[in-house]
N, C-alpha and C positions, 0 to 999 in steps of 0.2 A: 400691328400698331400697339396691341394694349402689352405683348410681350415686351415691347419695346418700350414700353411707360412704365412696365414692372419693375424693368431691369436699375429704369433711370431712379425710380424711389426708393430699388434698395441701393442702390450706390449712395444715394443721397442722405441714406440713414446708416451709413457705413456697414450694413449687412451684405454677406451674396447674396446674390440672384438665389428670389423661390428654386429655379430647376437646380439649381448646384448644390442648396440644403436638401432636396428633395435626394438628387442625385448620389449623393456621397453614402446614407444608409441603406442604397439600392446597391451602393459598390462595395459596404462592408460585411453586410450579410452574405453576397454571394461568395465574399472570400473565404467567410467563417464555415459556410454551405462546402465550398472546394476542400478546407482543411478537418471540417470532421469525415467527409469521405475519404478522404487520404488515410486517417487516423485508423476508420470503420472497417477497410478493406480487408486489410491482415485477417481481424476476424470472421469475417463474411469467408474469407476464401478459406480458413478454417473447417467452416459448417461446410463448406463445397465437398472440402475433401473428406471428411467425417464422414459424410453420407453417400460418396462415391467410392465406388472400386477400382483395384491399383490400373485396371487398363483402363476405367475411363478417366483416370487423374491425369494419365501421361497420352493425352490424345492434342493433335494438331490441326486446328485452334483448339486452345484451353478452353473446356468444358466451363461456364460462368456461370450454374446452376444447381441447387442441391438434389441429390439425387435419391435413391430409396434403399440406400446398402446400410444404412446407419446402423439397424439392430443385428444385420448381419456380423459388423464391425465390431459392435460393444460385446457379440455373442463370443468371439475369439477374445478380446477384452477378459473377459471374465471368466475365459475358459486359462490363459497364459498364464496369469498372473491373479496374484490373492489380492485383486482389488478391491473386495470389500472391506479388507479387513486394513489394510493400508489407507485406503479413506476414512475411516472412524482411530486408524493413528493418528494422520494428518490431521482430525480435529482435536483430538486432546491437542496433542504439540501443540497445535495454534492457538488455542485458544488459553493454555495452560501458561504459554511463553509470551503473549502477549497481552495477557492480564497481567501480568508480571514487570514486562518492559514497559506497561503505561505507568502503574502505579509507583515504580520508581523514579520513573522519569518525571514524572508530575513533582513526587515527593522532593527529587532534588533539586529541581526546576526553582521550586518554589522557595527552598531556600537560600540557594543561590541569588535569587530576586529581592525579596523582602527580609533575610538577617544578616548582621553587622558579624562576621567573626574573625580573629585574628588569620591571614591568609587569605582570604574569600578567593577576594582578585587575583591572584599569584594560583590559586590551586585551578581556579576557571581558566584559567590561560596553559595551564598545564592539559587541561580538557580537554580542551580546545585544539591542541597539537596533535592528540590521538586521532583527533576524525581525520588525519591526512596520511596516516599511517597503512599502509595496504592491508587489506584482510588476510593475507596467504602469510602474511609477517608470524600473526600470533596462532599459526595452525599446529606446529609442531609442538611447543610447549604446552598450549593449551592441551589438545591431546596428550603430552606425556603427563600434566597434572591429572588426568581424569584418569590413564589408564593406572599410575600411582594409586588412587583412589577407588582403584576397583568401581569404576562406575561405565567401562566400554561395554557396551552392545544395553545400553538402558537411554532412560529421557532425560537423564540428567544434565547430560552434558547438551542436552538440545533448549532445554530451559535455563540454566543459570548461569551460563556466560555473556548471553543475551539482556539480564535482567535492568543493568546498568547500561545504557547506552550511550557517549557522549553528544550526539549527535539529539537524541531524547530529552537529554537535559537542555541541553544548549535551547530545543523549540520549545521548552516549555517552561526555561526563565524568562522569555523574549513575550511567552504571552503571564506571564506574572507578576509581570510589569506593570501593567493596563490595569492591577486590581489595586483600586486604592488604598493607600496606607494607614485612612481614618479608619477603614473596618476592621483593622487588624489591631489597632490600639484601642477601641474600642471593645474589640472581644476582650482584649487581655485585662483591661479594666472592672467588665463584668469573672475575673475572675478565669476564661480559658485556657487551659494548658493546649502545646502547642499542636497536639491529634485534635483536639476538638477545631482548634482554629482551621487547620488543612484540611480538614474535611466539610466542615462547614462555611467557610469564606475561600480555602483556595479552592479546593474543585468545582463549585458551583462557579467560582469565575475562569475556570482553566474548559469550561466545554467545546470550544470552540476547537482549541489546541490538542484536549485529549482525542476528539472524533477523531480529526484528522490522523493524529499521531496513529491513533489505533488501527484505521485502516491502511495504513502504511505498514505499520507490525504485523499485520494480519497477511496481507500480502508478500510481505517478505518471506515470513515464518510457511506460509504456505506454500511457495516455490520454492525454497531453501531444499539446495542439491549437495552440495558437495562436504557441507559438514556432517548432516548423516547420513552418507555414503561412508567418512572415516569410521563415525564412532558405531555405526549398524553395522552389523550381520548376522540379526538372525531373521529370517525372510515372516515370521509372521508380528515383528515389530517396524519392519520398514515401511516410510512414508510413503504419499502418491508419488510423487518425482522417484524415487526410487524403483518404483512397482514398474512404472514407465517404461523406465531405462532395460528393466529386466524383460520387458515385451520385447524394446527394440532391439535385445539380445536373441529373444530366445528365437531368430528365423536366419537363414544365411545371407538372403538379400532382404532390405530393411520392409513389410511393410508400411508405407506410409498414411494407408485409410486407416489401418487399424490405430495404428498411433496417434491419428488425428482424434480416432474417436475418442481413443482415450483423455488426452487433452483435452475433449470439447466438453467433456464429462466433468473433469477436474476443472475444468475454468469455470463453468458455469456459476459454485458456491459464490467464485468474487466476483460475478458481474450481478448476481443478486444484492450479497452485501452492496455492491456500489450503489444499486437503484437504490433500496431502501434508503442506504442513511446520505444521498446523494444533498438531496433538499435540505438535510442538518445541517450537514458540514457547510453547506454554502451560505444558510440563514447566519448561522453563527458564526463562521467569517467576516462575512459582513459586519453586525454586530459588533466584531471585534474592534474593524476597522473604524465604525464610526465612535468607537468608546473610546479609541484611543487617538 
C-alpha cells in the first residue's frame, strides 16, 4: 500500500517512482564497474604474464594468477639487452621532445586564437588538412632531409620533427579561446610585449590543455617504435621499444614472460605519471568546462 501511494505522488509531481531514480544509479555504476574491468584486464593479464613462466603462460585453463618468475624474467631482461641504458634514452627523448611539442603547441595555439593576421584562417585550414595526412606519407623525405643533414643515428630527428604538431595546435587554440580578451588588452596597455603576455596570461589559462596535451606527448614519444628504429643504430642510443624488440629478437622461439616482463617494466613510468597528474587534468578539465 505505501509503495503504491509513492508511486501515485510521484506520478502526480510528474517525477519517477523513488525505486526507478534509486534504480537507474544502481544500473549506471555497474555498467561503468563492467567497463573499467574490460579496459583493466589487458593489463592485469600483463602482470600474469610478467610474473609467470612460458609453460605456465600456455597452460589449459589459463593460469588467472600472478606468479613468482617476475625477477627471474627481468634477470634475462637485463641480461639480453642494454636496458638500462635504453630506459634513461627513452627519458631524455621523452621528456626533451615533449617539452618541446607542448610549448609550441601552446605557442601557436595561442596565436592562432587571440591575433588578427593577414592569412590566419587560410593558413589554419591549411593545418588542419595535415592531421588527415598518413604518418608513413612524410617518412622518406623526412628521413632523406635528416640523413642530408648528417643527423641519422642522433636525437635529433626524434625531437624536431615532432616540435610543431598540427594536431597540438589545433587543441590548444580550441582552449585559448576560453581566455578572455580583456586580459590581454589589458596587459598590452600596462605596456607587455607579447612573451610576457603568453607566458603570463596564456599559460596560466592554457593549464588545463597543456596537462592534458602533455601526457598525451609523453605517451606517444615514449612508445614511438618505428621512427627510431629508421633513424637509430647504434645499440647504446636506442630507446625502450627498441631494446624490446631486440629481446624479442635475440631467441628462436619468442619468449613471452620475458617480453612481458620487459613491458611491465617500461609501462609502469606511464601508469605512475597517469596517477599523479590524474586529479589535475581532470580538476582542470572541468574548470575549463565550466569557464567556458
Amino acid at each position: 500500500m505505501a509503495t503504491q501511494t509513492a508511486t501515485l505522488i510521484a506520478s502526480k509531481n510528474g517525477k519517477p517512482p523513488l525505486t526507478r531514480r534509486v534504480r537507474r544509479p544502481i544500473v549506471s555504476h555497474v555498467i561503468l564497474l563492467i567497463s573499467a574491468l574490460i579496459y583493466a584486464f589487458p593489463f592485469y593479464w600483463l602482470v600474469v604474464m610478467a610474473t609467470s613462466s612460458t609453460s605456465e603462460i600456455f597452460t589449459s585453463p589459463p593460469r588467472l594468477w600472478p606468479g613468482l618468475s617476475f625477477f627471474d624474467n627481468l634477470g634475462v631482461v637485463l641480461d639480453g639487452t642494454p636496458f638500462g641504458r635504453s630506459f634513461l634514452n627513452s627519458v631524455f627523448v621523452t621528456v626533451v621532445s615533449s617539452a618541446v611539442q607542448v610549448f609550441f603547441a601552446a605557442l601557436g595555439g595561442f596565436v592562432f586564437a587571440k591575433y588578427r593576421f593577414p592569412g590566419r584562417d587560410r593558413l589554419f585550414a591549411i593545418l588542419l588538412v595535415t592531421m588527415v595526412l598518413p604518418t608513413g606519407v612524410a617518412l622518406v623525405p623526412t628521413f632523406q632531409i635528416y640523413a642530408e643533414l648528417g643527423w641519422i643515428n642522433t636525437y635529433w630527428p626524434l625531437i624536431l620533427p615532432g616540435a610543431a604538431t598540427a594536431f597540438g595546435i589545433f587543441w590548444m587554440r580550441q582552449g585559448s579561446a576560453a581566455i578572455p580578451d580583456e586580459l590581454l588588452e589589458a596587459s598590452r596597455v600596462d605596456g607587455a610585449g607579447f612573451l610576457r603576455v603568453f607566458l603570463h596570461i596564456g599559460v596560466p589559462g592554457l593549464k588545463a590543455p597543456i596537462a592534458a596535451f602533455a601526457i598525451f606527448q609523453i605517451m606517444w614519444n615514449w612508445n614511438e617504435y618505428l621512427w627510431p628504429l629508421l633513424v637509430l643504430n647504434d645499440p647504446e642510443k636506442t630507446t625502450l621499444p627498441l631494446a624490446l624488440a631486440l629481446l624479442r629478437g635475440a631467441y628462436g622461439s619468442v619468449d613471452y614472460s620475458v617480453v612481458m616482463a620487459g613491458t611491465l617494466v617500461a609501462t609502469i613510468p606511464l601508469v605512475i605519471l597517469f596517477l599523479i597528474f590524474r586529479r589535475t587534468v581532470m580538476d582542470n578539465a572541468a574548470q575549463g568546462a565550466l569557464k567556458g
